[in-house]
C-alpha positions as CSV (number, residue, x, y, z in Angstrom):
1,X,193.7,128.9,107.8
2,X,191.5,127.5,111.0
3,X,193.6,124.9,112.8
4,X,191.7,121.6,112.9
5,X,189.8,120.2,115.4
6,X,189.3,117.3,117.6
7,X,186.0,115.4,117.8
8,X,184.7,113.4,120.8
9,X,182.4,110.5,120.9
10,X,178.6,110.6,120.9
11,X,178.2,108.2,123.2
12,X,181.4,109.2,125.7
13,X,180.1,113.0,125.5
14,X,178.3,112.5,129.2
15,X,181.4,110.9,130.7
16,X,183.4,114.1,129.5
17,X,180.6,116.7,130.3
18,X,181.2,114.2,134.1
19,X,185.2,114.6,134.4
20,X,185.2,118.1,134.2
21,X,185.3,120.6,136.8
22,X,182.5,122.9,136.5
23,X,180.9,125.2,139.3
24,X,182.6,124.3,141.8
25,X,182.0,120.0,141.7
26,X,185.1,117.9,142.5
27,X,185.5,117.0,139.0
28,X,189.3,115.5,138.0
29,X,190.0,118.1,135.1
30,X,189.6,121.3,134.5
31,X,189.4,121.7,130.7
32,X,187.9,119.1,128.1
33,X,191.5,119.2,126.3
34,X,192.8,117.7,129.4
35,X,189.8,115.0,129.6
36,X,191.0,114.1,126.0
37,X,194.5,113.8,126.8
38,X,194.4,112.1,129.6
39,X,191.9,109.5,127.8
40,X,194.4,109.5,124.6
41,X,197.5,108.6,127.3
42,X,195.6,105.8,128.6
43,X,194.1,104.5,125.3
44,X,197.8,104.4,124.4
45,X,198.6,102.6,127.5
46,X,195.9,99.8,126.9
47,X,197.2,99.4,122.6
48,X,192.9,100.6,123.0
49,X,191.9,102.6,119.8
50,X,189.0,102.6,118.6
51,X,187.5,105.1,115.7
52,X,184.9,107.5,116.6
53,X,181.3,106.3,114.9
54,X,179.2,109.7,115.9
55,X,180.6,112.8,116.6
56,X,179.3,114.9,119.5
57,X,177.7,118.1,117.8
58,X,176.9,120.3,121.1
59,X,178.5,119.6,124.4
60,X,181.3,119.0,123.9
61,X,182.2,120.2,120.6
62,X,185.0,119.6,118.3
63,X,187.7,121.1,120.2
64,X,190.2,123.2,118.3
65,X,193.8,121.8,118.6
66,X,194.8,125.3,118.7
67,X,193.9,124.5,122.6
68,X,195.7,121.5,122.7
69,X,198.8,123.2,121.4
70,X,198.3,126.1,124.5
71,X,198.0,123.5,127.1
72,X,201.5,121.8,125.4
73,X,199.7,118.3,124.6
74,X,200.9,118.6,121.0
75,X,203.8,117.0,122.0
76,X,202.0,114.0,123.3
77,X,199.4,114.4,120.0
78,X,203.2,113.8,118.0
79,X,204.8,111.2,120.1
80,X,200.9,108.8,119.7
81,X,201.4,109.6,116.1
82,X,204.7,108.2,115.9
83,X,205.0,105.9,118.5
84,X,201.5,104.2,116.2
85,X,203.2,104.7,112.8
86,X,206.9,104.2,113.5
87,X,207.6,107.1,110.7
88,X,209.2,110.3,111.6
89,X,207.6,112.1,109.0
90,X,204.6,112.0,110.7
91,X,205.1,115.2,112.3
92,X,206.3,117.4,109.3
93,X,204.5,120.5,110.2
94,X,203.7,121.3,106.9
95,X,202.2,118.2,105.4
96,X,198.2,118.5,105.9
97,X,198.0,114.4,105.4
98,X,200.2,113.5,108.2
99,X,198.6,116.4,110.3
100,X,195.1,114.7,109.6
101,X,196.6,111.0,110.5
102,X,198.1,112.8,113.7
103,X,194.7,114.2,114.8
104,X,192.5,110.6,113.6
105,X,195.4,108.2,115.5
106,X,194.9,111.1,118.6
107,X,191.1,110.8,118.5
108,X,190.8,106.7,118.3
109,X,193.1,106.7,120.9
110,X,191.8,109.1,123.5
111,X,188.0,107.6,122.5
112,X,189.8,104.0,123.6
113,X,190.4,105.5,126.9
114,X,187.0,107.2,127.4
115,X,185.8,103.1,126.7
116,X,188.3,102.2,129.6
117,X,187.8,105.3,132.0
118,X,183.8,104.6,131.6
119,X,184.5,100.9,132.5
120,X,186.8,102.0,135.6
121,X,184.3,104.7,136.5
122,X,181.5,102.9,136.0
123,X,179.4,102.7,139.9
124,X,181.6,105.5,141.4
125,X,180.1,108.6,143.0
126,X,183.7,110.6,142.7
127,X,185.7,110.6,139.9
128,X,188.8,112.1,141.4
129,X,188.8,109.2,144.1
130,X,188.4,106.7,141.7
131,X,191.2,107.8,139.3
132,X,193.0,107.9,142.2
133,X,193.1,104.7,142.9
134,X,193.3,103.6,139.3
135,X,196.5,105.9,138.9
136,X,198.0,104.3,142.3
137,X,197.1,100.9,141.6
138,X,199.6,101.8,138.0
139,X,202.4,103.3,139.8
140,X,203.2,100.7,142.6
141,X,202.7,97.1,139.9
142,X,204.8,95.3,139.8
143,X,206.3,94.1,136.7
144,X,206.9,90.3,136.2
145,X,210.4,89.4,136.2
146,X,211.5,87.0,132.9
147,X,214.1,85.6,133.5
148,X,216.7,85.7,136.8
149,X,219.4,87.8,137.4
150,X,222.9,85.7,136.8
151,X,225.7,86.7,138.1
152,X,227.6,83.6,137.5
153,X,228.2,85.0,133.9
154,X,230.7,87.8,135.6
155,X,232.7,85.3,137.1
């Protein structure tokens, strides 16, 4: 039995086609597996799914998960799927419903990112800079502090 396979957006198939590294260009990624991951993570990140209308029939196609799996993001395909449903179950590797809910929550996800990344992107000339500075500008925020640290209440 073929393993399923991942769909991308119509309309986000050019911004794929754009992150990847083909002959040579200074592209950020070098597979489309990785475009979609990296779109599902951020999706994630933003609570940004968003169910895929028209599926992209040529470039690129429905990508097997088999290349997922090779790559190791069927961890990260599980941990969406869980993380979104709360049910353990989820991942039973033998249940063809939950792998099909696995792959849909996946897809919605990583076409929520491709909304954000084509917002972020939109205007720049090179997409590795620009991710760049969108990955930076994640890792040093600062998180708002609630409430103040007391340390009258170890006295």
């Amino acid at each position: 039995m073929a393993l399923p396979r991942i769909k991308v957006a119509k309309d986000k198939a050019e911004l794929v086609r754009n992150l990847l590294d083909t002959r040579g260009t200074t592209a950020p990624f070098q597979t489309y597996a990785d475009v979609i991951a990296f779109a599902a993570s951020l999706g994630a990140k933003h609570q940004h799914r968003v169910p895929i209308k028209e599926v992209s029939g040529n470039e690129p196609a429905p990508i097997s998960l088999e290349v997922f799996i090779s790559r190791g993001y069927d961890s990260l395909i599980k941990l969406l799927a869980i993380a979104e449903t709360q049910n353990i179950k989820i991942i039973a590797p033998h249940d063809v419903k939950a792998e099909e809910q696995r792959i849909a929550i996946f897809e919605e996800y990583a076409n929520g990112g491709l909304e954000k990344l084509r917002e972020e992107l939109r205007g720049a000339v090179d997409y590795t800079e620009r991710l760049l500075l969108i990955l930076n500008a994640e890792r040093f925020k600062e998180e708002p502090i609630d409430e103040e640290f007391d340390l009258s209440r170890f006295l």
